[in-house]
C-alpha positions, 0 to 999 in steps of 0.5 A: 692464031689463023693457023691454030685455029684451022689446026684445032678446027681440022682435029675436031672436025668443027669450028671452035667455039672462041679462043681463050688466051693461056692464063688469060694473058692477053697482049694488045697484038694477041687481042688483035690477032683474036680479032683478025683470026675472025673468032667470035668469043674470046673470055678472061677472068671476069667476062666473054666478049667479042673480039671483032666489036669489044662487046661483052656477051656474058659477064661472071667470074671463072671457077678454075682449078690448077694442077701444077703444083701442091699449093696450086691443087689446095688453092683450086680446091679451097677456092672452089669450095668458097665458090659453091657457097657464095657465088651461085646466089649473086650472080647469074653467070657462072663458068668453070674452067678445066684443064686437061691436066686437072683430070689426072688429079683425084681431088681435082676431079672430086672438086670439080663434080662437087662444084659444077654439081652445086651449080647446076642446081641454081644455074642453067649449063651452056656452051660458049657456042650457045652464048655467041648465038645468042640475041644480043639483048639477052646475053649482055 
């Protein structure tokens, strides 16, 4: 994970953000590894926490879409639109997760827009860098 990271950071030309596991998979030595790579978030399903202590920064599920298959696309877009309605009234943190193969979809994208504008009508837009600043008594 060290080598990735100085790879990624070295393509972007800044320091990455967090790192997020493929499909949320994370073993135990995958965990360790995100703690010893030294990132500052790491995040699955439901919650954003810090690798090096446990601690949880921002808890909300994730709205994710999936492009590999028919029945995958039709889930993303049917999931998404139950989203938009029950999820921004209960809950205060909301993420959206997009892989770059979705944007190659012309109903992923048009669920995607919907969805993330439904939500910022209630919610306020972050970035993952935004939340790992943030005062600690805010963001838990």
């Amino acid at each position: 994970m060290t080598r990735g990271r100085a790879l990624v950071e070295q393509a972007i030309g800044r320091p990455v953000a967090g790192f997020i596991a493929p499909a949320w998979l994370y073993s135990d030595g995958a965990l360790e590894a995100a703690r010893d790579a030294g990132f500052a978030l790491a995040e699955d399903h439901m919650k954003v926490w810090e690798p090096a202590t446990g601690a949880v920064v921002a808890r909300g599920p994730v709205v994710t879409w999936a492009s590999r298959s028919r029945p995958r696309i039709a889930s993303s877009i049917a999931f998404a639109a139950l989203a938009r309605t029950a999820l921004p009234h209960v809950l205060p943190t909301l993420r959206l997760a997009v892989h770059p193969g979705d944007c190659g979809v012309p109903a992923l994208l048009a669920s995607i827009d919907s969805t993330l504008r439904r939500f910022l009508r209630t919610h306020r837009a972050s970035r993952y860098d935004s939340v790992a600043a943030a005062p600690k008594a805010l963001a838990a």
